[in-house]
N, C-alpha and C positions, 0 to 999 in steps of 0.2 A: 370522650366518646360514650363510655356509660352511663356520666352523667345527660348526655343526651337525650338516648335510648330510655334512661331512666325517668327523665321529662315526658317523653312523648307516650310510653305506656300511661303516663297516672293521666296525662290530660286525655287519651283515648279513651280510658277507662271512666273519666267524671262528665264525657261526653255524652257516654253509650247510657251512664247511671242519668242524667240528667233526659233522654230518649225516653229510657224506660219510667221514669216516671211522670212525663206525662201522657204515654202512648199504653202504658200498660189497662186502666180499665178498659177502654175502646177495646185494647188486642187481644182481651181474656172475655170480655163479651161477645167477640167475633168468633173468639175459640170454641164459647157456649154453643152458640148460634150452629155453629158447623157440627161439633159433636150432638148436636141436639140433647143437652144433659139439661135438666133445671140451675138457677142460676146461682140457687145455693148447697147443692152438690154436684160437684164440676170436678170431679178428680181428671177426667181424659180430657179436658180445654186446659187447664193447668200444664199437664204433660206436653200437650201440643203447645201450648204457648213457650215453655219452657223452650222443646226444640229450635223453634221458630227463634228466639231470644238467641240460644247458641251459635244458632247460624248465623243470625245478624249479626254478632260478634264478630266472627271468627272473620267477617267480610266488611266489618267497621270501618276498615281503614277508605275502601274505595265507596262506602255510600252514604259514609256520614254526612256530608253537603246536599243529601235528596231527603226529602220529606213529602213520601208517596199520599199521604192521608190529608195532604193543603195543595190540591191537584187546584190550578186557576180552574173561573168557570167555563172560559170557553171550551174545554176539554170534557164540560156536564154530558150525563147521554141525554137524546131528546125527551122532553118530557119532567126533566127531572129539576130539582129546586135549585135556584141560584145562589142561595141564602141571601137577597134581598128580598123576600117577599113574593118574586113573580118566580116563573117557571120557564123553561126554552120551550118554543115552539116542537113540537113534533115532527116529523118528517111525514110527505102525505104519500108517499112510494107506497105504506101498506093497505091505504083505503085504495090507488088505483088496481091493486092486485087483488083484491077483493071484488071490486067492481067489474073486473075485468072476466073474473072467474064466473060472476054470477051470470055472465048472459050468454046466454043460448046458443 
C-alpha cells in the first residue's frame, strides 16, 4: 500500500514538474502583464505565479488531464486568430446596435 501511495506521489509530482516547465514562461509573462512590473524586474509576478503554481498543485490530482492554454479553435472569441493564418468572423450584433442607436 505505501509502496503505491509512494508511486503515485513521485508520478504526480514529475507530472506537475513536467507542467511547469513548459507553461512556466507563458504563466510568469502573464503574471508580468497583470502586475504591470517590467519584465526584468518582476518580484510581485514571481509571487503571484508562485501562488498560482501552489494552488495548481495542491488541486493536481483532479486537473491534471486539462490543459486550459490548448483551448480548440472553435471555442476562439470572434475576431481572434485561429493559428492557421485566418481569423473568425466577428459577430455583426455590435454594428446593428450601433446602427440602431444612431437614428433619430
Amino acid at each position: 500500500m505505501r509502496d503505491r501511495q509512494a508511486s503515485r506521489a513521485a508520478r504526480r509530482a514529475r507530472e506537475f514538474e513536467a507542467f511547469v516547465a513548459g507553461a512556466a514562461g507563458r504563466l510568469l509573462h502573464t503574471a508580468t502583464l497583470l502586475t504591470a512590473e517590467a519584465p526584468d524586474a518582476n518580484p510581485r509576478a514571481r509571487r503571484l505565479l508562485t501562488l498560482a503554481l501552489a494552488h495548481t498543485y495542491a488541486g493536481w490530482d483532479r486537473l491534471h488531464g486539462e490543459d486550459p492554454t490548448s483551448a480548440p479553435a472553435s471555442t476562439s472569441p470572434p475576431g481572434s486568430s485561429t493559428g492557421r493564418g485566418t481569423t473568425t468572423a466577428p459577430s455583426a450584433a455590435p454594428g446593428r446596435i450601433r446602427a440602431a442607436r444612431s437614428r433619430p
